[in-house]
Z-matrix of the N, CA and C atoms (Angstrom, degrees):
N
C 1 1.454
C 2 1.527 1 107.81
N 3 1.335 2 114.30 1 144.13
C 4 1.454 3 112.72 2 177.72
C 5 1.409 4 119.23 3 -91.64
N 6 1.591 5 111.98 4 162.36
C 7 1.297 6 98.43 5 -163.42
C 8 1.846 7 115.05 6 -82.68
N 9 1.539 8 114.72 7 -4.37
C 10 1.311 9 105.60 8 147.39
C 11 1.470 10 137.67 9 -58.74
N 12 1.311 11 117.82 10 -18.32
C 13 1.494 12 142.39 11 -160.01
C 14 1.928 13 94.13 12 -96.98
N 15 1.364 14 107.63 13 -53.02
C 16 1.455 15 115.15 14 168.76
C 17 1.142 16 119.78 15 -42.96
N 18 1.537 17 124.34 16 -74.82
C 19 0.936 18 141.27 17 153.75
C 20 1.837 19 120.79 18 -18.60
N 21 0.949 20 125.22 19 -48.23
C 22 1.220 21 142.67 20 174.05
C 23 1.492 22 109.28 21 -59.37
N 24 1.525 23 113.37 22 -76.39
C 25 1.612 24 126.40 23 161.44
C 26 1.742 25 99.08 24 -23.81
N 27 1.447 26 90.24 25 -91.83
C 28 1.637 27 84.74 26 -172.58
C 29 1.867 28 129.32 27 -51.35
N 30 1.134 29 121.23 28 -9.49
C 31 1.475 30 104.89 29 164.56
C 32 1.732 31 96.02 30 -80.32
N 33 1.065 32 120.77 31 -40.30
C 34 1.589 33 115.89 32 -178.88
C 35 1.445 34 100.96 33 -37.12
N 36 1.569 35 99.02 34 -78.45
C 37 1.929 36 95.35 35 174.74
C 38 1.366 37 141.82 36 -12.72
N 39 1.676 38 81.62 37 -66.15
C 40 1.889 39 96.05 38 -174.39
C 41 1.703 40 94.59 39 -70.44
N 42 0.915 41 124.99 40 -16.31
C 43 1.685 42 109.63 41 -164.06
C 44 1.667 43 95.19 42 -104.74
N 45 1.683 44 130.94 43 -13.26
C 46 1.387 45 109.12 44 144.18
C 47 1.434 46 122.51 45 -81.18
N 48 0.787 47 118.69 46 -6.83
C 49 1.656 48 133.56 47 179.12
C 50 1.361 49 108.40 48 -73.53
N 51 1.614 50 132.10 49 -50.17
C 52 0.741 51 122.49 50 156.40
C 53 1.696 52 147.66 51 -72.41
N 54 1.229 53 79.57 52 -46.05
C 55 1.535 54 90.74 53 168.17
C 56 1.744 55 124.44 54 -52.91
N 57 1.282 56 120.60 55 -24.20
C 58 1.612 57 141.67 56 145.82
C 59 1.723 58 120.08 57 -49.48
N 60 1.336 59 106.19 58 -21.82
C 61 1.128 60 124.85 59 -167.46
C 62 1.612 61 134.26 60 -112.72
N 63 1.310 62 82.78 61 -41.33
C 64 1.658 63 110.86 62 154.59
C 65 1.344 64 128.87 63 -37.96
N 66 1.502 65 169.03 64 -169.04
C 67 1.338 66 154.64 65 51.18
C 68 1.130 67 112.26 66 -119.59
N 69 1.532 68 92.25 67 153.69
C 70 2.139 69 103.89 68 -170.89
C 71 1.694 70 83.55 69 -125.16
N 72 1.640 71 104.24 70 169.87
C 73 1.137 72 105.74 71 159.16
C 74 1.773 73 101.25 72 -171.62
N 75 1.221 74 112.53 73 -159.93
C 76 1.482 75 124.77 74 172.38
C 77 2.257 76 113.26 75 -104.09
N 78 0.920 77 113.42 76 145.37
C 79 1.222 78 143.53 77 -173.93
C 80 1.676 79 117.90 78 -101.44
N 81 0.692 80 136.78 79 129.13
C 82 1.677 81 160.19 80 139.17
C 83 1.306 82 163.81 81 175.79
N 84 1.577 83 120.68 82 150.29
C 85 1.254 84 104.44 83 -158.32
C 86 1.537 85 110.69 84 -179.03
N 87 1.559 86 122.31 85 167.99
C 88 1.329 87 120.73 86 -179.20
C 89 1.531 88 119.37 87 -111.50
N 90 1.741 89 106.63 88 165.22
C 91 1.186 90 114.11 89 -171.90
C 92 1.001 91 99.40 90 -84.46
N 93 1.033 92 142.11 91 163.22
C 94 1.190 93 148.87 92 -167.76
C 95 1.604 94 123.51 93 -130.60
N 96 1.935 95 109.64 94 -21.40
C 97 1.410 96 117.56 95 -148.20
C 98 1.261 97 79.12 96 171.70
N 99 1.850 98 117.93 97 113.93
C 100 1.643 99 121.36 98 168.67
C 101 1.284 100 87.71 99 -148.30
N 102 1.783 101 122.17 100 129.73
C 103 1.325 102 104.06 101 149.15
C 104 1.791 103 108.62 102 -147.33
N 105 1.024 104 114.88 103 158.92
C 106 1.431 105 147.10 104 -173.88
C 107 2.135 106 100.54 105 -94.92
N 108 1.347 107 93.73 106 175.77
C 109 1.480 108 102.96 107 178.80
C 110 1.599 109 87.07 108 -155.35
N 111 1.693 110 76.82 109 139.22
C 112 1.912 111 100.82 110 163.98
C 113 1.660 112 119.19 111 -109.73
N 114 1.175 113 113.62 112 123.69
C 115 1.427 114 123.58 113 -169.82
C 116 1.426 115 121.33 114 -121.43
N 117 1.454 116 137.67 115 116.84
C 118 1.456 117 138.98 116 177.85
C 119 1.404 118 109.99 117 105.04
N 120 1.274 119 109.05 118 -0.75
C 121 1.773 120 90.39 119 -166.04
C 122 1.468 121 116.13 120 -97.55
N 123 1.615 122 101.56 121 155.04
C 124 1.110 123 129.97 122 -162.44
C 125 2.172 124 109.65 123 -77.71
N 126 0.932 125 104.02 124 -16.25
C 127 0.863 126 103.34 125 -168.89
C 128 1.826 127 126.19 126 -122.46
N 129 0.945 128 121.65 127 139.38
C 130 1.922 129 101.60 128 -176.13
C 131 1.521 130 102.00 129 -53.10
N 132 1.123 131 97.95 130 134.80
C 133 2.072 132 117.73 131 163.46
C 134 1.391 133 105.51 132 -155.48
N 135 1.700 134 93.75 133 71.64
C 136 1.503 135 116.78 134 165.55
C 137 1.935 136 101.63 135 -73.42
N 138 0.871 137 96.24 136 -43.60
C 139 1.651 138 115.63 137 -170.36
C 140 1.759 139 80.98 138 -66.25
N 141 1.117 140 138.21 139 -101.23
C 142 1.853 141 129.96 140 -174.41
C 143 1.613 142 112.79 141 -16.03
N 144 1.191 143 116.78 142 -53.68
C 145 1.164 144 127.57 143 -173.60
C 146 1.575 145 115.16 144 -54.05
N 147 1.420 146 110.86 145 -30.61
C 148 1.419 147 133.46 146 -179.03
C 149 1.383 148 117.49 147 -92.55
N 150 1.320 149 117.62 148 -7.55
C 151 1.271 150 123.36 149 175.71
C 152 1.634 151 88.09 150 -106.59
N 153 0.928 152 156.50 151 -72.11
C 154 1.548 153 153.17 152 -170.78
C 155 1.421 154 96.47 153 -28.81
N 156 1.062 155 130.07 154 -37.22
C 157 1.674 156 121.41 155 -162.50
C 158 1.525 157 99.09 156 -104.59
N 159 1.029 158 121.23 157 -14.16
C 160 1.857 159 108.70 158 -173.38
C 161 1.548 160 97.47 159 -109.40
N 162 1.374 161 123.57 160 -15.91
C 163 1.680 162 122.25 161 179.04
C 164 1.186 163 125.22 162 -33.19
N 165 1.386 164 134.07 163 125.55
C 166 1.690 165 135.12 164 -141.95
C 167 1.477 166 102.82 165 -158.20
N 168 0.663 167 128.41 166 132.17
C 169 1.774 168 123.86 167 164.67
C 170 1.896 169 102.16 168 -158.95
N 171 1.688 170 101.62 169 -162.84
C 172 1.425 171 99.86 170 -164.22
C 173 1.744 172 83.56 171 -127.23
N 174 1.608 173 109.77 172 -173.53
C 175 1.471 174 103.76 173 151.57
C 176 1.763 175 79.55 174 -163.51
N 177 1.788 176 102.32 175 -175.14
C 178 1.134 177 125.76 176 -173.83
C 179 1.427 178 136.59 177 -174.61
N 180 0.977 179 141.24 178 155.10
C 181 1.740 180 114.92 179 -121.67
C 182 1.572 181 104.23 180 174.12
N 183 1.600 182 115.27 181 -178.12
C 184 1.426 183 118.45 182 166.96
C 185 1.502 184 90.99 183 -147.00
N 186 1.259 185 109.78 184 179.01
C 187 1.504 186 139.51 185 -153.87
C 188 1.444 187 88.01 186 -138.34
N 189 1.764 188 98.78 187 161.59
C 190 1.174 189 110.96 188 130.79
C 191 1.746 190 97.90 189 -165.51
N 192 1.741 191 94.76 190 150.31
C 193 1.887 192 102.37 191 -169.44
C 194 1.369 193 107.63 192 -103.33
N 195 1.533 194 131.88 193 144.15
C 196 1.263 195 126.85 194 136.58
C 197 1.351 196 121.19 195 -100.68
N 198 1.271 197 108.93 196 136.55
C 199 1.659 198 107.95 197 -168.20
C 200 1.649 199 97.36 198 -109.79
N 201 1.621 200 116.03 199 119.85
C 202 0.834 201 139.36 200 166.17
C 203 1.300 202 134.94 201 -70.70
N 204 1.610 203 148.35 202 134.09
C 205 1.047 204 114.87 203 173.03
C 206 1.662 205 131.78 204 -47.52
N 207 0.844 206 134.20 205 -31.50
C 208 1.643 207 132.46 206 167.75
C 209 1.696 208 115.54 207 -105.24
N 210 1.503 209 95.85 208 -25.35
C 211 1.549 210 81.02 209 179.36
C 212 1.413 211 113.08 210 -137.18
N 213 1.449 212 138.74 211 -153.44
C 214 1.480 213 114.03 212 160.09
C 215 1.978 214 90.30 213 -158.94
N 216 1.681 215 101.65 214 150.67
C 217 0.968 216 93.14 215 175.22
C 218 1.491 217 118.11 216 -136.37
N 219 1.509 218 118.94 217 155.69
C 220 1.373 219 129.72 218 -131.65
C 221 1.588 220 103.72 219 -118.12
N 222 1.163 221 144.93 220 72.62
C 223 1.521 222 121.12 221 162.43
C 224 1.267 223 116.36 222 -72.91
N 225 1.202 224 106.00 223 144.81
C 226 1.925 225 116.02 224 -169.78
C 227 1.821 226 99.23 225 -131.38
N 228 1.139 227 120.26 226 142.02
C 229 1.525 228 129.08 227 161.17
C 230 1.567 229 111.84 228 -116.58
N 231 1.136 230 103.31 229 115.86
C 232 1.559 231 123.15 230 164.68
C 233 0.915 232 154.75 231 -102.80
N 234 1.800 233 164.12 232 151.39
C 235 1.334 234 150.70 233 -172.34
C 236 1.438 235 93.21 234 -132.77
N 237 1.334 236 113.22 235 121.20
C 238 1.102 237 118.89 236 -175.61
C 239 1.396 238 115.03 237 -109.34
N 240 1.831 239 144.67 238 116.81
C 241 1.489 240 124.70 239 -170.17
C 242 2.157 241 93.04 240 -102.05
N 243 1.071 242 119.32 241 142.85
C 244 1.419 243 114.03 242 154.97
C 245 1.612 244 106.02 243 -118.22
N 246 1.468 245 122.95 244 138.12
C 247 1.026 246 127.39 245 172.34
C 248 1.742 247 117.01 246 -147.09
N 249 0.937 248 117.17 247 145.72
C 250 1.805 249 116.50 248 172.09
C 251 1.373 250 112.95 249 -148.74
N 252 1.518 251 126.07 250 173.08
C 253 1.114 252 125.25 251 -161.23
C 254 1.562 253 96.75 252 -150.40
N 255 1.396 254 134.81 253 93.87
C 256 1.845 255 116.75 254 154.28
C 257 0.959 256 99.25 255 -135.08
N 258 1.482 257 115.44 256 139.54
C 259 0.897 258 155.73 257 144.44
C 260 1.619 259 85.69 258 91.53
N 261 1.558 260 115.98 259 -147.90
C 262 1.509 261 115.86 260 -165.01
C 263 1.804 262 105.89 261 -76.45
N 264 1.456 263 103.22 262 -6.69
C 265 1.577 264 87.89 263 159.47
C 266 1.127 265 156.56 264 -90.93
N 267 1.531 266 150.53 265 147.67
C 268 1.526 267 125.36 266 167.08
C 269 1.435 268 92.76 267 -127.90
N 270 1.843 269 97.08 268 160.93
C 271 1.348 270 114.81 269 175.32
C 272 1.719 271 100.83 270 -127.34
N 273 1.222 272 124.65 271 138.15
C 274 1.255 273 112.22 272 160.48
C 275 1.609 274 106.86 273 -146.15
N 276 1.764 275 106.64 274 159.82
C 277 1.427 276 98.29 275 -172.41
C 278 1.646 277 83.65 276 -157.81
N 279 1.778 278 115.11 277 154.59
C 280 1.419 279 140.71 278 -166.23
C 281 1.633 280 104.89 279 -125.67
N 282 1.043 281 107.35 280 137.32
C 283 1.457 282 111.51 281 178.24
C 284 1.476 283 95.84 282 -147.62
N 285 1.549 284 112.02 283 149.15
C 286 1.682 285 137.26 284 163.79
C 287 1.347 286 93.67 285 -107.59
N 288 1.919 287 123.56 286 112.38
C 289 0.802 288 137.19 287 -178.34
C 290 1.930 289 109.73 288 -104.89
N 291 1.549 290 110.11 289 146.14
C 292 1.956 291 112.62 290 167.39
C 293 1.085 292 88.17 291 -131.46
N 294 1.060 293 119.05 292 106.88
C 295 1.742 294 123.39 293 161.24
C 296 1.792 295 93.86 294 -119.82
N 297 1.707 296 95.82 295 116.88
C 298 1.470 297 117.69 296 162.40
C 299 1.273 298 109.60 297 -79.90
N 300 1.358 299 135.45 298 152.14
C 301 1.232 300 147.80 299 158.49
C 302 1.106 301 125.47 300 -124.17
N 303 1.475 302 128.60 301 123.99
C 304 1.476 303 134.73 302 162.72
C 305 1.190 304 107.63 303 -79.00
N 306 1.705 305 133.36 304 111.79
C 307 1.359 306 126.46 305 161.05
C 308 1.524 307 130.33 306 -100.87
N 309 1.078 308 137.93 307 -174.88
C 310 1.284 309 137.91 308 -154.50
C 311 1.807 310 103.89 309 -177.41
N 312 1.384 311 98.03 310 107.23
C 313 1.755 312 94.05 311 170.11
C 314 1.101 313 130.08 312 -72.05
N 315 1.160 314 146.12 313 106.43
C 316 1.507 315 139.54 314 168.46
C 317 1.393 316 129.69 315 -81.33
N 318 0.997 317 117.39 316 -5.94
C 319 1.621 318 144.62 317 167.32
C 320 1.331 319 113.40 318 -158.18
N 321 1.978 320 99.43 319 160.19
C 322 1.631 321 89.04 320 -164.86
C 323 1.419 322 122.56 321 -76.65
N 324 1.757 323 117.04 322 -3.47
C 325 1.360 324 110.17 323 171.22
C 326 1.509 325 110.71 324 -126.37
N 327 1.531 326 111.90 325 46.42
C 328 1.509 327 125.63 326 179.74
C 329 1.415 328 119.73 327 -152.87
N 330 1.316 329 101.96 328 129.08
C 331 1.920 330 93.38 329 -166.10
C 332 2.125 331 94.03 330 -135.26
N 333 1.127 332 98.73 331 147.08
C 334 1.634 333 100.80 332 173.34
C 335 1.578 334 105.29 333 -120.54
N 336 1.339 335 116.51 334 130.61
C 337 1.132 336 108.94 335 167.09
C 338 1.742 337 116.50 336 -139.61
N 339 1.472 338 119.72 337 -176.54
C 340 1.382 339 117.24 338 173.59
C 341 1.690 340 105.15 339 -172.33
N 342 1.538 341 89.69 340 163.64
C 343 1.885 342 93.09 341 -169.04
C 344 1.352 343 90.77 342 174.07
N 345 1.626 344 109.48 343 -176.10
C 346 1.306 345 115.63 344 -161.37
C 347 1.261 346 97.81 345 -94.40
N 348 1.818 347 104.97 346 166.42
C 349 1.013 348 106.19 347 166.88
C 350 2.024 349 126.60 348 -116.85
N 351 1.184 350 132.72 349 108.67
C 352 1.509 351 106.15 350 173.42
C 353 1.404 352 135.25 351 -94.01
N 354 1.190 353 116.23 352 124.44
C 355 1.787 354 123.04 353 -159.40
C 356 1.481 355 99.24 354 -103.17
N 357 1.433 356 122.64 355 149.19
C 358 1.485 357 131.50 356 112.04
C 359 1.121 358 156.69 357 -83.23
N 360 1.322 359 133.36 358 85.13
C 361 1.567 360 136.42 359 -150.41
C 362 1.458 361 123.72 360 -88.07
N 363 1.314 362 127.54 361 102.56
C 364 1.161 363 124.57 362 173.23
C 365 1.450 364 114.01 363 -52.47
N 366 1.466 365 102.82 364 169.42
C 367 2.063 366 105.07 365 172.50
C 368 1.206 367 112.72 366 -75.53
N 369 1.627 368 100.32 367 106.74
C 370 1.746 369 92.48 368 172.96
C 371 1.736 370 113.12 369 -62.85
N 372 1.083 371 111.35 370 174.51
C 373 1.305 372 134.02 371 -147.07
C 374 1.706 373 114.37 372 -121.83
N 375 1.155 374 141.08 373 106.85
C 376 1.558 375 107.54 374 -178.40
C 377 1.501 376 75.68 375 -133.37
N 378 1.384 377 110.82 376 135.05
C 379 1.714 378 143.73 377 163.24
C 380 1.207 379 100.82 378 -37.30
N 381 1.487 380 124.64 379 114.17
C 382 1.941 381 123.73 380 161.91
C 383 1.637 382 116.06 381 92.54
N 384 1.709 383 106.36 382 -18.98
C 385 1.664 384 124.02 383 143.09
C 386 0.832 385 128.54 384 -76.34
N 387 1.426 386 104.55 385 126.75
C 388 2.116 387 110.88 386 161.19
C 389 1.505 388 93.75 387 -103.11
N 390 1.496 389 126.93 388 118.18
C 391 1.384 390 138.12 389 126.32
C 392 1.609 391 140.14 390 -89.10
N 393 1.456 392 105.97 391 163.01
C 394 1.396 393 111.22 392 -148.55
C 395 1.657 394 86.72 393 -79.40
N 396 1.448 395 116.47 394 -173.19
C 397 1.388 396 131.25 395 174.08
C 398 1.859 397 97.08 396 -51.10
N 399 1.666 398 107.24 397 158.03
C 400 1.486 399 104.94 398 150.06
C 401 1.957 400 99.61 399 -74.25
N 402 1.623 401 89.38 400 161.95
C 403 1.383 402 102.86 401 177.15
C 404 1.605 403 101.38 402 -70.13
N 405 1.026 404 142.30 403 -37.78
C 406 1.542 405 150.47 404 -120.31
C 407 1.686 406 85.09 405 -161.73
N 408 1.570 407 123.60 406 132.51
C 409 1.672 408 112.26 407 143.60
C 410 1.647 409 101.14 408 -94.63
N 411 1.402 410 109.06 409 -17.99
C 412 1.457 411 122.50 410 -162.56
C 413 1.608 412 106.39 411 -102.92
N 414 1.836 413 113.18 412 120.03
C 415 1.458 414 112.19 413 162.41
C 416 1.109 415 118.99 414 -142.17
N 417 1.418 416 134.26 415 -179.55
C 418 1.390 417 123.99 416 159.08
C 419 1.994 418 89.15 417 -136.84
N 420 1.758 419 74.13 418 155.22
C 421 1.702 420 102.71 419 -177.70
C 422 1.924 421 91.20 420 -136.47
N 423 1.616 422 70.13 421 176.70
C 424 1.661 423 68.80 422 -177.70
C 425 1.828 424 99.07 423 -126.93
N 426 1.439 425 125.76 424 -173.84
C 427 1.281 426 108.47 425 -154.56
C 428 1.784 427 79.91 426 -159.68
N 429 1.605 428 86.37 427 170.62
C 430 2.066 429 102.08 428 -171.16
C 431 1.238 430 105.50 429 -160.13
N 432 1.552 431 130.01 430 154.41
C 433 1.453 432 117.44 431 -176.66
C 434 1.293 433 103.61 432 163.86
N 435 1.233 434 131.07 433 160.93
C 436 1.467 435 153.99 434 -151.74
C 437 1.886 436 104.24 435 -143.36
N 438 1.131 437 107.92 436 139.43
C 439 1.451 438 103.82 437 -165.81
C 440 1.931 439 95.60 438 -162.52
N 441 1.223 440 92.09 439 119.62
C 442 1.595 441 108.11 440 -177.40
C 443 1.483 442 114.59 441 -113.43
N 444 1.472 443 110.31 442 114.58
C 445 0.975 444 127.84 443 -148.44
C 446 2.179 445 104.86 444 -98.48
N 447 1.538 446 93.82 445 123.88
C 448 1.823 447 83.85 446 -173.01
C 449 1.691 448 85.28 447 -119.85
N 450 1.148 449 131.94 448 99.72
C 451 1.206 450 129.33 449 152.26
C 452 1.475 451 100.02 450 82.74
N 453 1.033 452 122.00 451 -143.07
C 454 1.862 453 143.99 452 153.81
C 455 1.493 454 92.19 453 -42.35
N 456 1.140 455 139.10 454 -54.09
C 457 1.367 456 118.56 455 -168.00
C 458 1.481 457 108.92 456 -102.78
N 459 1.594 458 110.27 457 154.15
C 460 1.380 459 125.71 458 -173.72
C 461 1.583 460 104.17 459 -134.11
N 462 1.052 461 102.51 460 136.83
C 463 1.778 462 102.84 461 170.81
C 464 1.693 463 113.03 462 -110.68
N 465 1.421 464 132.91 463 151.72
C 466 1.078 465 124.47 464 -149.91
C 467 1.407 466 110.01 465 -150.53
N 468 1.708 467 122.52 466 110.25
C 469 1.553 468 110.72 467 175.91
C 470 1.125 469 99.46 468 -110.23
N 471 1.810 470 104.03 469 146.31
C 472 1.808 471 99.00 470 -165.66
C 473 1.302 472 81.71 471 -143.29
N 474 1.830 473 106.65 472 158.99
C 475 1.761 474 107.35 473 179.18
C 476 1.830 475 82.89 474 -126.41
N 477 1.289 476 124.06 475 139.98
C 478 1.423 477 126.69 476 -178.77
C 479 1.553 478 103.90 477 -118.24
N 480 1.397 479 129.04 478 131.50
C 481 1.918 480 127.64 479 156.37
C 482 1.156 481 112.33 480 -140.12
N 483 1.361 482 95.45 481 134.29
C 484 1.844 483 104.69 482 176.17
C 485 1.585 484 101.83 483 -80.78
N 486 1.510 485 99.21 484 133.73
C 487 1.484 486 110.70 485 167.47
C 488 1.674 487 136.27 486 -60.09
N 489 1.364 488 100.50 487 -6.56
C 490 1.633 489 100.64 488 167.69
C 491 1.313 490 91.55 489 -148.86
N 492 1.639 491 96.92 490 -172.05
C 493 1.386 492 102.31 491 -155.11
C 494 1.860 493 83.36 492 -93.86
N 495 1.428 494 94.25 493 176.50
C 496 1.755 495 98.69 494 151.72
C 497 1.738 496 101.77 495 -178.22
N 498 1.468 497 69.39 496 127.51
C 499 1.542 498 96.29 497 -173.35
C 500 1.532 499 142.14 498 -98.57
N 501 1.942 500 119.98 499 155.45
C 502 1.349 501 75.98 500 174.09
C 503 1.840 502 92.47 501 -138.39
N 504 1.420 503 114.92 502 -160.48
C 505 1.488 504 90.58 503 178.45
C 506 1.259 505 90.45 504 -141.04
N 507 1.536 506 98.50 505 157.02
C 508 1.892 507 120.09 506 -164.92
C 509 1.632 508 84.21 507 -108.79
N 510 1.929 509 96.85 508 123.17
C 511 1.450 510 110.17 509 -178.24
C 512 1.380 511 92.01 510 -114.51
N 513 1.126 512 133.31 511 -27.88
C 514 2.327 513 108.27 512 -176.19
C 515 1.662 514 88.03 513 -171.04
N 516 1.302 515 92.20 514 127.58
C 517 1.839 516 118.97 515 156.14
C 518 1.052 517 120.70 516 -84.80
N 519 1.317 518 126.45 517 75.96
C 520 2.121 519 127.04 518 173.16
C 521 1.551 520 90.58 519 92.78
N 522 1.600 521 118.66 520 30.95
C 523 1.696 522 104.27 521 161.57
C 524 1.133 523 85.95 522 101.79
N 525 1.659 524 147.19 523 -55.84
C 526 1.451 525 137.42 524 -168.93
C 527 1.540 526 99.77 525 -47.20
N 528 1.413 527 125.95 526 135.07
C 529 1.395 528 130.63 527 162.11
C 530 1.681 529 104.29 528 -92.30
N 531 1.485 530 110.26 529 130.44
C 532 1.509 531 149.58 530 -157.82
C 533 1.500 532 118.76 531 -147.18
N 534 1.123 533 115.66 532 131.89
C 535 1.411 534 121.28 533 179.26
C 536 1.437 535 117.99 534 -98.13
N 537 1.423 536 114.08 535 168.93
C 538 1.643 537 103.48 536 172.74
C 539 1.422 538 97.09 537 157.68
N 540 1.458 539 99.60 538 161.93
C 541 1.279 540 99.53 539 167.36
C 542 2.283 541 111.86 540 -135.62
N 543 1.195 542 91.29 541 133.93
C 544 2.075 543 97.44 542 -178.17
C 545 1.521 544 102.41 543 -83.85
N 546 1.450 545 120.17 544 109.41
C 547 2.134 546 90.16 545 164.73
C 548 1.379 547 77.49 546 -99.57
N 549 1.588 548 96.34 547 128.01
C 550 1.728 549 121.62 548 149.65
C 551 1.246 550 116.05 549 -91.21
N 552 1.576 551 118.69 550 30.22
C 553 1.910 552 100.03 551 164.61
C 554 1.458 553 103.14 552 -75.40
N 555 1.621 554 105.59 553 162.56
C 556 0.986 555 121.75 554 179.80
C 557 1.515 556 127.07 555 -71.39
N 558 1.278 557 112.22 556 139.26
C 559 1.638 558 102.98 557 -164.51
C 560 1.767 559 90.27 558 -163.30
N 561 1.609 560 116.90 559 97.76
C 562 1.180 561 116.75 560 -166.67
C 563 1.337 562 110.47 561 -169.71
N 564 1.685 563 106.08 562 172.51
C 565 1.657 564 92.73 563 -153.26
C 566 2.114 565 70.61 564 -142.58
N 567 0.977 566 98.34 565 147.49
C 568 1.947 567 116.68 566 177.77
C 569 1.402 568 117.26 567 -156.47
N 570 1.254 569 105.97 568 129.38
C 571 1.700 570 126.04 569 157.69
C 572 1.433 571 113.25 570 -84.13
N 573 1.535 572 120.09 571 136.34
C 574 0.994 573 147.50 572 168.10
C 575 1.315 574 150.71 573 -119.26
N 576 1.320 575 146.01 574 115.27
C 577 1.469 576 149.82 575 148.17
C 578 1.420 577 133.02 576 -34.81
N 579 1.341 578 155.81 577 86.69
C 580 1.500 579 142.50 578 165.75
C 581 0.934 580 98.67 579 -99.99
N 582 1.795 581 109.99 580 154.81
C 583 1.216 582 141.33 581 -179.82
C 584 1.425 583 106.25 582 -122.15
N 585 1.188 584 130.54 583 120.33
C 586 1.535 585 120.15 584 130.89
C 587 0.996 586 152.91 585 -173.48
N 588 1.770 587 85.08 586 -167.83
C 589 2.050 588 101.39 587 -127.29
C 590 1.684 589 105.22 588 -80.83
N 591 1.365 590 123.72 589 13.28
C 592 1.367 591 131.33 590 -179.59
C 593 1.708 592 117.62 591 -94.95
């Protein structure tokens, strides 16, 4: 056989080889549990404090898997919204999430995995606050989770934290000037849906 003919065979190979190996699919799901910390301030924000602990939103995304011989690994792209509402306040904040995953099966329809995560964070927002820039739009956290796999579909509990803080500071409520400080790293717990389309 010639070595054009070789050549030929073997991309055939590697490209059933992979393609066996491969899967992409679709992503979604809600937060369940997000919270932030307020630090320095001058003023009661019992009401802030109460939105850090009930913070909830959804996000949604695609995948795609390589399945390894022992393990397989997962980059996912996401849009993440967080939003809440008590009393006369809201906070909301958007992130473009890459959280890679290293997984590992431990049973045949249960796999645990974890890896870093890299975010982009828009300026969250809180109703009747002016805050300064985030320090960072850019972080990485790292992430953990268990994901039980039914066919094409997988369900997914994941706990996510950014590794440093990043902060921002609360300068005036309705024009009153106020001090303070928000860390918005990530610190959150989400259920999930995958699909896939392979």
């Amino acid at each position: 056989m010639s070595l054009k003919n070789q050549i030929i065979v073997f991309l055939f190979l590697m490209t059933s080889f992979l393609h066996g190996q491969v899967e992409y699919g679709l992503k979604a799901g809600i937060i369940v549990n997000a919270s932030g910390s307020i630090t320095g301030a001058t003023s009661d924000f019992s009401s802030v404090e109460n939105v850090k602990e009930k913070l909830s939103g959804y996000y949604f995304g695609g995948f795609l898997e390589i399945d390894l011989p022992i393990i397989y690994i997962r980059p996912e792209l996401q849009f993440s919204s967080l939003n809440t509402d008590i009393e006369n306040l809201t906070l909301s904040q958007s992130r473009l999430e890459v959280p890679i995953s290293i997984g590992f099966e431990i049973l045949p329809l249960l796999s645990v995995f974890a890896g870093p995560s890299l975010r982009y964070d828009t300026q969250p927002k809180i109703e009747n606050f002016s805050l300064s820039k985030l320090e960072s739009n850019t972080s990485v956290g790292i992430h953990m989770g268990v994901r039980l796999h039914l066919g094409d579909l997988s369900i997914g509990i994941r706990y996510d934290r950014g590794l440093k803080s990043n902060e921002i500071l609360l300068l005036e409520n309705k024009g009153v000037p106020i001090s303070g400080k928000v860390d918005s790293r990530v610190n959150q717990w989400s259920l999930g849906l995958a699909y896939n389309l392979n």
